[in-house]
Structure formats: structure tokens, C-alpha cells
N, CA and C atoms as a LAMMPS dump frame, in Angstrom:
ITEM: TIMESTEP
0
ITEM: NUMBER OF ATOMS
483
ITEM: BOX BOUNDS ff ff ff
-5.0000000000000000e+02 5.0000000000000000e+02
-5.0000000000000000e+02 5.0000000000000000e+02
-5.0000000000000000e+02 5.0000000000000000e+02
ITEM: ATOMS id mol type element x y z
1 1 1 N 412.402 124.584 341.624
2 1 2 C 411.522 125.467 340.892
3 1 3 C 412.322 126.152 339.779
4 2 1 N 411.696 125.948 338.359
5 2 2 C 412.583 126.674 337.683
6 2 3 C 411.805 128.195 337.356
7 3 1 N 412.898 129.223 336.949
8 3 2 C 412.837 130.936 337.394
9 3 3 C 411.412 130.91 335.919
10 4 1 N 410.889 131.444 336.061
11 4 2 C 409.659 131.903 334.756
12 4 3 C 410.585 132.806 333.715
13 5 1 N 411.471 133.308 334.241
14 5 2 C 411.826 134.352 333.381
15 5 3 C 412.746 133.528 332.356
16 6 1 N 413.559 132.614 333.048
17 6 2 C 414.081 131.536 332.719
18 6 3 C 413.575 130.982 331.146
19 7 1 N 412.591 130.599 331.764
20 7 2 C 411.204 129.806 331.13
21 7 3 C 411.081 130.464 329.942
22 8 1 N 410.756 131.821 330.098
23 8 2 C 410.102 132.527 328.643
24 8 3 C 411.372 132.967 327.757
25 9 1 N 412.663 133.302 328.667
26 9 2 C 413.501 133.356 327.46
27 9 3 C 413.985 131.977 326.973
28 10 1 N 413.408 130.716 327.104
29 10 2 C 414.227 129.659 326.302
30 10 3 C 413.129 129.628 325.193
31 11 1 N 411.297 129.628 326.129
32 11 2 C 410.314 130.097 324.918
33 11 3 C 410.699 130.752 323.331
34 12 1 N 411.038 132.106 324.091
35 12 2 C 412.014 133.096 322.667
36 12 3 C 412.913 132.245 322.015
37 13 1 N 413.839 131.652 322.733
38 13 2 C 415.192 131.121 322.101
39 13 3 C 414.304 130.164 321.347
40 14 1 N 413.695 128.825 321.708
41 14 2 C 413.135 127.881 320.827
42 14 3 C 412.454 128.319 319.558
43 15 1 N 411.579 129.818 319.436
44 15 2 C 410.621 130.325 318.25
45 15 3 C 411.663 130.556 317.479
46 16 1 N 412.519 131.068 317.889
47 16 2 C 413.795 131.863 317.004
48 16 3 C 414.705 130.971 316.213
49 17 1 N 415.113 129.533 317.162
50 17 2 C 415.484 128.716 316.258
51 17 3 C 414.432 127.887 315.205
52 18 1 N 413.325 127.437 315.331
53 18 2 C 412.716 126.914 314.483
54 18 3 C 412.024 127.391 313.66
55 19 1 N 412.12 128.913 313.659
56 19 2 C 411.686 129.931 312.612
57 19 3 C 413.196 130.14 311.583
58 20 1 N 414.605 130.005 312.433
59 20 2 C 415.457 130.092 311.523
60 20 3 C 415.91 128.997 310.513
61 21 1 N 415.411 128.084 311.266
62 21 2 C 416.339 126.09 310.814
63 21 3 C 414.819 126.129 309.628
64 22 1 N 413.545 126.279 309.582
65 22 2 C 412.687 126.161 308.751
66 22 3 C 412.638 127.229 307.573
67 23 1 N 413.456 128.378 307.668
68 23 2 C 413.7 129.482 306.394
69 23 3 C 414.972 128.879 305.974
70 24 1 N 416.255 128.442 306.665
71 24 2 C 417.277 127.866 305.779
72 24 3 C 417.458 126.48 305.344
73 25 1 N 416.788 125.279 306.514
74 25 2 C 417.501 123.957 306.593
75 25 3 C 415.906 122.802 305.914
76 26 1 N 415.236 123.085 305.786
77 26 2 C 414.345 122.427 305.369
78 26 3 C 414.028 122.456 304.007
79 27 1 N 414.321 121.809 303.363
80 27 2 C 413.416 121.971 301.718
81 27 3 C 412.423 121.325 301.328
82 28 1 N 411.832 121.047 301.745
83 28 2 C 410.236 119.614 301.638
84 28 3 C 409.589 120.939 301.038
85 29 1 N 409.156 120.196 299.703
86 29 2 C 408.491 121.118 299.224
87 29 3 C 407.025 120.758 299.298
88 30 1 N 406.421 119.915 300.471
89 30 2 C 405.439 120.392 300.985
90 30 3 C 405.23 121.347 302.218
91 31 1 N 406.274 122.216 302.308
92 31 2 C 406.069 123.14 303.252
93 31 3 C 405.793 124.323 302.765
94 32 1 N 404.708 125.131 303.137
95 32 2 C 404.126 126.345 302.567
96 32 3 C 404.891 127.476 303.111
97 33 1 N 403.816 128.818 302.906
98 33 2 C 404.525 130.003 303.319
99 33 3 C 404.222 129.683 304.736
100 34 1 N 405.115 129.739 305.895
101 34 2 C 404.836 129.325 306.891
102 34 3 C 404.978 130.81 307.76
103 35 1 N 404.938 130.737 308.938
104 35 2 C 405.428 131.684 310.385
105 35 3 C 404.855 131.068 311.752
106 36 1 N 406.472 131.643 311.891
107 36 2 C 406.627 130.982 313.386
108 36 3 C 406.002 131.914 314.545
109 37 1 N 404.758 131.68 314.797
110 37 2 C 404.021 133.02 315.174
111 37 3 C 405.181 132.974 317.426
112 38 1 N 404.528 131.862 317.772
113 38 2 C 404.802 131.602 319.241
114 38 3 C 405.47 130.52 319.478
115 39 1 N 405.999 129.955 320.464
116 39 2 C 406.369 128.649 321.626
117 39 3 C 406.487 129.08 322.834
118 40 1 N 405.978 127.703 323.74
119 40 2 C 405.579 127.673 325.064
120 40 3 C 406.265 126.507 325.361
121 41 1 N 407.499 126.843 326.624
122 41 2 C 407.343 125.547 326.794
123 41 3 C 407.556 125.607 328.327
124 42 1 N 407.42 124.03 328.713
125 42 2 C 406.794 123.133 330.136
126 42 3 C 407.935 123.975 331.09
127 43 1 N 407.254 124.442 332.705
128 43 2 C 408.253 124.767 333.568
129 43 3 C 409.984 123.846 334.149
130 44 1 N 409.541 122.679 333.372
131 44 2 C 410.813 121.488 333.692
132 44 3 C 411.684 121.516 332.025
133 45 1 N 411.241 122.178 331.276
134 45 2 C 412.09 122.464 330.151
135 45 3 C 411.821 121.283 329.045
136 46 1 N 410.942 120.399 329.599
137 46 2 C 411.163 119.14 328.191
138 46 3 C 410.819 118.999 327.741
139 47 1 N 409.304 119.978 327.558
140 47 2 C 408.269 119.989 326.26
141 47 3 C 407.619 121.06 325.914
142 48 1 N 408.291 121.684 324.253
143 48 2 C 407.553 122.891 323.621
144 48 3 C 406.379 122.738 322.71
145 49 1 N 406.004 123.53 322.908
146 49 2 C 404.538 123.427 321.631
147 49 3 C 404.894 125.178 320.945
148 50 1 N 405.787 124.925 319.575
149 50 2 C 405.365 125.875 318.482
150 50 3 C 403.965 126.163 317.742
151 51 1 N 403.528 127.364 317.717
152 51 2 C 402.361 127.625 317.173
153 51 3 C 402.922 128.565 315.85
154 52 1 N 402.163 127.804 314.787
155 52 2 C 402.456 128.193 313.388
156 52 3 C 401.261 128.528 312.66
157 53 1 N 401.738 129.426 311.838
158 53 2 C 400.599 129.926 310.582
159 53 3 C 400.956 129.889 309.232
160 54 1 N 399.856 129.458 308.07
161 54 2 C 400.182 129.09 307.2
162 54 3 C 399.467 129.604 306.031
163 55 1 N 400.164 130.528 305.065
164 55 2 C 399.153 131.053 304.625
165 55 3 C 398.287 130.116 303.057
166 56 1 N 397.261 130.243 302.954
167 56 2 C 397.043 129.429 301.878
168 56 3 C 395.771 128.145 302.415
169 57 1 N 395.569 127.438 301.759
170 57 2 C 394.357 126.644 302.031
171 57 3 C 394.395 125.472 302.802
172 58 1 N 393.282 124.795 302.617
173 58 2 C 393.525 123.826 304.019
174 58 3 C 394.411 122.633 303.624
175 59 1 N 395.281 122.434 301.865
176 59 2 C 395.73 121.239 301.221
177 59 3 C 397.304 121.961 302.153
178 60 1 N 397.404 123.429 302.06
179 60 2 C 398.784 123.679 301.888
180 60 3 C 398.907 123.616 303.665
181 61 1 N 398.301 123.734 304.349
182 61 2 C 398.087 123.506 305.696
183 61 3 C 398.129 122.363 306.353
184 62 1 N 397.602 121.309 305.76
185 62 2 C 397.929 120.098 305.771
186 62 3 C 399.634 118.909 305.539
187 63 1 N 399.566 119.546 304.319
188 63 2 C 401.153 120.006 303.587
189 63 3 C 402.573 120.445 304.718
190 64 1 N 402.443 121.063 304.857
191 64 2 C 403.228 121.975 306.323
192 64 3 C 403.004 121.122 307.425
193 65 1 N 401.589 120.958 307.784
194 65 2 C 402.464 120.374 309.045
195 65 3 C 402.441 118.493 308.708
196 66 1 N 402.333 118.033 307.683
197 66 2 C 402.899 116.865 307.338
198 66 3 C 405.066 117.538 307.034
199 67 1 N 405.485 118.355 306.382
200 67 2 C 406.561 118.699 306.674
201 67 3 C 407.236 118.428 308.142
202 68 1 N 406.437 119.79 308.775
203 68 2 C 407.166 119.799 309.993
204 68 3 C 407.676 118.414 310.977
205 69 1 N 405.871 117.671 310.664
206 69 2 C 406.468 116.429 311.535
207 69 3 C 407.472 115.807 310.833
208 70 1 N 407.376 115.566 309.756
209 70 2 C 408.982 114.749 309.185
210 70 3 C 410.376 115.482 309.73
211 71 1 N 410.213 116.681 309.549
212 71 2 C 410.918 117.361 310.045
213 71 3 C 411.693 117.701 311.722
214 72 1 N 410.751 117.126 312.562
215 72 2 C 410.739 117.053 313.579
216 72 3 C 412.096 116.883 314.819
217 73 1 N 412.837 115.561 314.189
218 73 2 C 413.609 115.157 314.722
219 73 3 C 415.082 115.868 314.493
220 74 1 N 415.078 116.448 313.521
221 74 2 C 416.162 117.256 312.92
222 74 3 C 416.2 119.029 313.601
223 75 1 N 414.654 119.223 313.866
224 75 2 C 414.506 120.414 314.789
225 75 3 C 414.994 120.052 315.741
226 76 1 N 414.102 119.598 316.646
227 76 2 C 414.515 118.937 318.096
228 76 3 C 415.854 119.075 318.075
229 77 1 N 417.007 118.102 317.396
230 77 2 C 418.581 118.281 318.045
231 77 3 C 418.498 119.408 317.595
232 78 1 N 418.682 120.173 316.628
233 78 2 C 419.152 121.859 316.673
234 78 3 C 418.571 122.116 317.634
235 79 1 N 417.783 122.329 318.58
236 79 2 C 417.126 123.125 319.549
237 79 3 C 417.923 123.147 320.397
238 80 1 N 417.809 121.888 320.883
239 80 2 C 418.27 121.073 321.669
240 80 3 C 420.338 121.308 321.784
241 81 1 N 420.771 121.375 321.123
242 81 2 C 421.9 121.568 320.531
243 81 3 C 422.611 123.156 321.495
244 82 1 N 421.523 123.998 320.591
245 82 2 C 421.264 125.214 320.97
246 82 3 C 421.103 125.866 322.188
247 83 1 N 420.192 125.215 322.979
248 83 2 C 419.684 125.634 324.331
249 83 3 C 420.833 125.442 324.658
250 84 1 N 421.518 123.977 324.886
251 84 2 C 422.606 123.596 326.013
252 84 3 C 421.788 122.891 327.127
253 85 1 N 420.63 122.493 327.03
254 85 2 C 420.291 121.616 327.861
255 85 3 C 420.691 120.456 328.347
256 86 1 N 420.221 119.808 329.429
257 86 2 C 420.587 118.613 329.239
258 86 3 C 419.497 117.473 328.607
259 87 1 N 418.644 118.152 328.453
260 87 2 C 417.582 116.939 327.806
261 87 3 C 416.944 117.882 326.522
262 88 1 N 416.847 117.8 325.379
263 88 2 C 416.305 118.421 324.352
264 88 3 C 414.882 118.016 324.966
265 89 1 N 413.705 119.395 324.631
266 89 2 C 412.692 119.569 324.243
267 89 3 C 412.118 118.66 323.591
268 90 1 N 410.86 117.5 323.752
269 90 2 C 409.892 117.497 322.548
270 90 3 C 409.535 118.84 322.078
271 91 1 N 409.317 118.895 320.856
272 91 2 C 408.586 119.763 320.19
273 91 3 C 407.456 119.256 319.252
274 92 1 N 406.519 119.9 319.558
275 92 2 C 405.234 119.422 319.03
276 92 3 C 404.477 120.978 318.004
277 93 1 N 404.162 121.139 317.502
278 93 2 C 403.336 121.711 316.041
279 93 3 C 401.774 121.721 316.224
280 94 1 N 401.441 123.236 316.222
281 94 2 C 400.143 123.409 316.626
282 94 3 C 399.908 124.555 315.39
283 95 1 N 398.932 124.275 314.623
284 95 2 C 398.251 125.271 313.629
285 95 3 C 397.825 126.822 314.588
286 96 1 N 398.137 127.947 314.517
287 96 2 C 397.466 128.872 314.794
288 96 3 C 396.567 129.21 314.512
289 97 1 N 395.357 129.469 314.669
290 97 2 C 394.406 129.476 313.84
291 97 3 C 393.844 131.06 314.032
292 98 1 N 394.523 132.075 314.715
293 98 2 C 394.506 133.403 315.069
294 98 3 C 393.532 134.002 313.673
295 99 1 N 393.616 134.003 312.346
296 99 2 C 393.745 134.285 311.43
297 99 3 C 391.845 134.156 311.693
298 100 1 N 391.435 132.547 311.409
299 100 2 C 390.188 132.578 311.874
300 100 3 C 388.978 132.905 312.784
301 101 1 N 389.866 132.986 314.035
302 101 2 C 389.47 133.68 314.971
303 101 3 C 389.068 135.112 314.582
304 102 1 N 389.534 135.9 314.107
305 102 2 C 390.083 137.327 314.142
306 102 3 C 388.618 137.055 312.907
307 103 1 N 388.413 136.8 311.684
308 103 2 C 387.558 136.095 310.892
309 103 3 C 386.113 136.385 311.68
310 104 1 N 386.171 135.311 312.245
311 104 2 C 385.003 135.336 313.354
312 104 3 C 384.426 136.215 314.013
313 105 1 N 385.416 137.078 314.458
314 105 2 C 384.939 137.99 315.481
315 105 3 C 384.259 138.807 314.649
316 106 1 N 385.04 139.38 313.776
317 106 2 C 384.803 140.384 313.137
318 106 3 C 383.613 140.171 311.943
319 107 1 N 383.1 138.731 311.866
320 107 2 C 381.5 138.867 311.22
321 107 3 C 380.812 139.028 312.916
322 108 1 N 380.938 138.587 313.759
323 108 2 C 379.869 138.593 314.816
324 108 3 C 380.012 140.277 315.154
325 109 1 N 381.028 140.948 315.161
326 109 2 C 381.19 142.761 315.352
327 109 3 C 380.157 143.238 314.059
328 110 1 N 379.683 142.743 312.941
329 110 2 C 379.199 143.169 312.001
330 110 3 C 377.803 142.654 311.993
331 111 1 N 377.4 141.89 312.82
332 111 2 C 376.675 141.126 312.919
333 111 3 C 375.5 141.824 314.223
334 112 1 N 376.726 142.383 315.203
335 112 2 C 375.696 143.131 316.432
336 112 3 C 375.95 144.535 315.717
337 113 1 N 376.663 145.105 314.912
338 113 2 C 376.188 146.718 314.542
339 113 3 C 375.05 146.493 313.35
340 114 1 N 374.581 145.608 312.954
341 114 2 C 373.583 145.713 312.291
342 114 3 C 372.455 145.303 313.069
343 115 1 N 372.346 144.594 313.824
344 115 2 C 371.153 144.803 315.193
345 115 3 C 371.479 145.669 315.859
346 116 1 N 372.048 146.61 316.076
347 116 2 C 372.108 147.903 316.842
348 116 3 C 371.346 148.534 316.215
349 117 1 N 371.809 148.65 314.623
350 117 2 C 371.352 149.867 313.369
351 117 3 C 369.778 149.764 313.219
352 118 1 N 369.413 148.146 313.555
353 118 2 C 367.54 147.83 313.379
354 118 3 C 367.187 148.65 314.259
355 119 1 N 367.299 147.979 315.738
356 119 2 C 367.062 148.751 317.162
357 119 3 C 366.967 149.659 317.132
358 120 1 N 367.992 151.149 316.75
359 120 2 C 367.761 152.826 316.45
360 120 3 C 366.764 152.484 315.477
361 121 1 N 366.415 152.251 314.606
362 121 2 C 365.918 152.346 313.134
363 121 3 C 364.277 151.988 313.832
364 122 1 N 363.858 151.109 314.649
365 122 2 C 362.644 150.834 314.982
366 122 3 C 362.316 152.048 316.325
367 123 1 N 363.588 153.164 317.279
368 123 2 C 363.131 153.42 318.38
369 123 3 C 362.627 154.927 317.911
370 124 1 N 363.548 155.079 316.308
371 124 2 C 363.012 156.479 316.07
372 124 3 C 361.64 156.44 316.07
373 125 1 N 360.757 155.629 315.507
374 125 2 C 359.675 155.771 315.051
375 125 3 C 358.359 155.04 316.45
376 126 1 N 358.876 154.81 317.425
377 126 2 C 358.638 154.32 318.335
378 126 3 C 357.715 155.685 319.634
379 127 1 N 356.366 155.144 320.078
380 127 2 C 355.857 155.74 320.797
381 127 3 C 355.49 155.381 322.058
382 128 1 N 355.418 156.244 323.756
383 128 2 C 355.058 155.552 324.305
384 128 3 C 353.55 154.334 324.383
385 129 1 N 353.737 153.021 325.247
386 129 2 C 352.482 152.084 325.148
387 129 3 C 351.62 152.999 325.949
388 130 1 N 352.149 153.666 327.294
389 130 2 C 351.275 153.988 327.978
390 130 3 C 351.244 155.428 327.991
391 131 1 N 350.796 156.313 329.517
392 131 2 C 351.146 157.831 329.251
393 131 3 C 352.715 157.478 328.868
394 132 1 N 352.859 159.074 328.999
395 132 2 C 354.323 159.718 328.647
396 132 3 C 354.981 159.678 329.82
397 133 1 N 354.118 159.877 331.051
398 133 2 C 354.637 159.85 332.151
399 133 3 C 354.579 158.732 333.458
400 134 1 N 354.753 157.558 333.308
401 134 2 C 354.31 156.296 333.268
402 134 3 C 354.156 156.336 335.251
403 135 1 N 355.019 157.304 336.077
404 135 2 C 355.352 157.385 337.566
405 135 3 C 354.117 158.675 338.055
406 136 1 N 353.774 158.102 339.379
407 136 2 C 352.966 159.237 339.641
408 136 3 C 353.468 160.087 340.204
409 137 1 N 353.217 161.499 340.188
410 137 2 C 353.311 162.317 339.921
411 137 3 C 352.46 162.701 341.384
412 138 1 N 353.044 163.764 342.521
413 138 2 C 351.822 164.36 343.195
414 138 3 C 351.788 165.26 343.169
415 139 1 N 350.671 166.099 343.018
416 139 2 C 350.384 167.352 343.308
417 139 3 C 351.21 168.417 344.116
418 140 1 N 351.484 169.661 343.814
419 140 2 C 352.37 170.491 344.881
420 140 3 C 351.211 170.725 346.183
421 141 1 N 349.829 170.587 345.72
422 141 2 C 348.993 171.278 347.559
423 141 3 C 349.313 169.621 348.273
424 142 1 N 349.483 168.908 347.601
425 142 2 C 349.097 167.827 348.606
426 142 3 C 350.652 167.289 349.204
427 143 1 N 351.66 168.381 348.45
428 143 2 C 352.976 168.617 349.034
429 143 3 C 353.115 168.99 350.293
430 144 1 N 352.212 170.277 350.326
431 144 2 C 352.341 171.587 351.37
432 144 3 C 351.563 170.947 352.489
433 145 1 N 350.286 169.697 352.384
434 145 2 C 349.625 169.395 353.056
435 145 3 C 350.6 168.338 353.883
436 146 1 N 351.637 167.625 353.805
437 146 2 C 352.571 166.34 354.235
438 146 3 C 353.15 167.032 354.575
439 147 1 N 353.272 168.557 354.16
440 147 2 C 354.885 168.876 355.113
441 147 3 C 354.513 169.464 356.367
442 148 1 N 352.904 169.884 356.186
443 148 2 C 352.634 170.87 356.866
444 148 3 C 352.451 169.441 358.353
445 149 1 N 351.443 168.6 357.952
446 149 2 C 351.723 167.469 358.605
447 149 3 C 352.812 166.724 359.527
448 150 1 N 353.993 167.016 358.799
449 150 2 C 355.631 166.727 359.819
450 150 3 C 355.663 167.856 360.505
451 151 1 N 355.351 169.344 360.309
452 151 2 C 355.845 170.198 361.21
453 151 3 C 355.205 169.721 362.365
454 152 1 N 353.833 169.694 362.537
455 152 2 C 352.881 169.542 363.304
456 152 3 C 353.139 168.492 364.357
457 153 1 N 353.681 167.015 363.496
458 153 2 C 353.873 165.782 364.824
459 153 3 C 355.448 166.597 365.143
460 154 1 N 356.418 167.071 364.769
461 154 2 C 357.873 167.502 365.277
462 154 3 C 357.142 168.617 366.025
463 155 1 N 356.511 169.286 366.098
464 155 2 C 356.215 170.542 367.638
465 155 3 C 355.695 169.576 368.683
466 156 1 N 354.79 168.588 367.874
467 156 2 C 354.546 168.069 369.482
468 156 3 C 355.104 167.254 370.059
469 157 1 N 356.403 166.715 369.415
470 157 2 C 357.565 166.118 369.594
471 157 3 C 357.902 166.636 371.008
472 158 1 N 358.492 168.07 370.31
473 158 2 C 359.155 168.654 371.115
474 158 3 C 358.654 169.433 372.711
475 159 1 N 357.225 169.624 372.263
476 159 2 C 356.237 169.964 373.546
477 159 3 C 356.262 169.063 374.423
478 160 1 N 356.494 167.63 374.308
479 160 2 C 356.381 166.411 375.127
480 160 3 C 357.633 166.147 376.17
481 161 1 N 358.925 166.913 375.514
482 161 2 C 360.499 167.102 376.14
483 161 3 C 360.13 167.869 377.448
């Protein structure tokens, strides 16, 4: 079993190198403004997946990770190099797409406060369909008459002891 803690600091170590080897060692100038947002990798150590973001459109996004994969094999041994493993990492290249997400949410958050804003906007002006008081309601004598009723079967409750 290998330790998790293990695990997440080689995670760190792998983001850190392929965020550093891609700001100094790469020049493909189809690689955009990039960031090395995350990596995850496998509990047996032999396969990472970097998650990257890219700022700019879907040509320069495309661009990048046509880079990276060329790039690929030249990461890998630095990683690999680096760790001190005995088997280098695949590393594999995953678009983050956090950016869109976050996008998303935030028309659908704008999307339910403006059906909230209808909803108030239709309840101000809104009356009951039926009475006002839609539950019945009983009378206080016909209160005094039920209670007076329980005293009555509880004495003869107790007359029967």
C-alpha cells in the first residue's frame, strides 16, 4: 500500500516541475499563456494527469495542448528524473475548464435571482383564493362545552375506582 500522504506530495512535486520545465525549457511557440493549475497521480506512482488552463480562445487552446503533447516526452524524463523513481510517470494533459464552469454557474445564480425577483414581484400584489383564514376555527363556548365534557367522563372515571 502506498502512504496517501506520500501520494499527494509527489502530486505537488510533479505540478511544480511541469509548471517550472514549461516557463523555462519549452519554446513552441504554439504554447499560450498557460497554468499549471493541479496533478493527480495513480496510488502505484505511474500515472499523472496535469490539469492546465489556458488563457485565450479555443485556436490558442488547441495550440497548447498540441505543444504539450510534443512536449511530452521531454517532461516525463524531467519528472521522472526528479522524483527518483523507479519508473517515471506517464503524464497525460487535461484542459481545466474551471474558468467555464465558474461561467456557468454564475449565469444559472443570475438566472434563479431573477425568478426569485418575478416570484416577490407577483406575491406583493397577490390575494388570498379563498377566506383569509383557510383552517377552522372553533368557537370558545363550544371550547368550554368539550372540556366541560372530559371533566365529566374523568369523575366518573374515578367514581368507578
Amino acid at each position: 500500500m502506498t502512504d496517501p500522504a506520500r501520494v499527494r506530495r509527489h502530486a505537488e512535486r510533479v505540478r511544480e516541475l511541469v509548471a517550472s520545465v514549461v516557463r523555462t525549457q519549452i519554446k513552441d511557440p504554439r504554447l499560450g499563456m498557460i497554468t499549471i493549475t493541479d496533478a493527480r497521480i495513480t496510488a502505484d506512482l505511474r500515472d499523472a494527469t496535469v490539469f492546465y488552463t489556458v488563457l485565450g480562445d479555443a485556436a490558442a487552446q488547441s495550440g497548447t495542448a498540441a505543444a504539450l503533447d510534443s512536449a511530452n516526452g521531454m517532461l516525463r524524463s524531467t519528472v521522472g528524473k526528479a522524483l527518483g523513481l523507479r519508473h517515471s510517470p506517464t503524464l497525460t494533459f487535461v484542459l481545466d475548464d474551471v474558468q467555464d464552469q465558474v461561467k456557468h454557474i454564475d449565469d444559472l445564480l443570475a438566472a434563479a435571482r431573477h425568478a426569485d425577483a418575478e416570484v416577490q414581484r407577483l406575491a406583493a400584489n397577490a390575494q388570498y383564493a379563498g377566506e383569509a383564514q383557510p383552517y377552522r376555527v372553533e368557537d370558545e363556548d363550544e371550547d368550554e362545552e368539550t372540556e366541560g365534557a372530559e371533566r365529566e367522563t374523568a369523575d366518573r372515571a374515578e367514581e368507578r375506582r
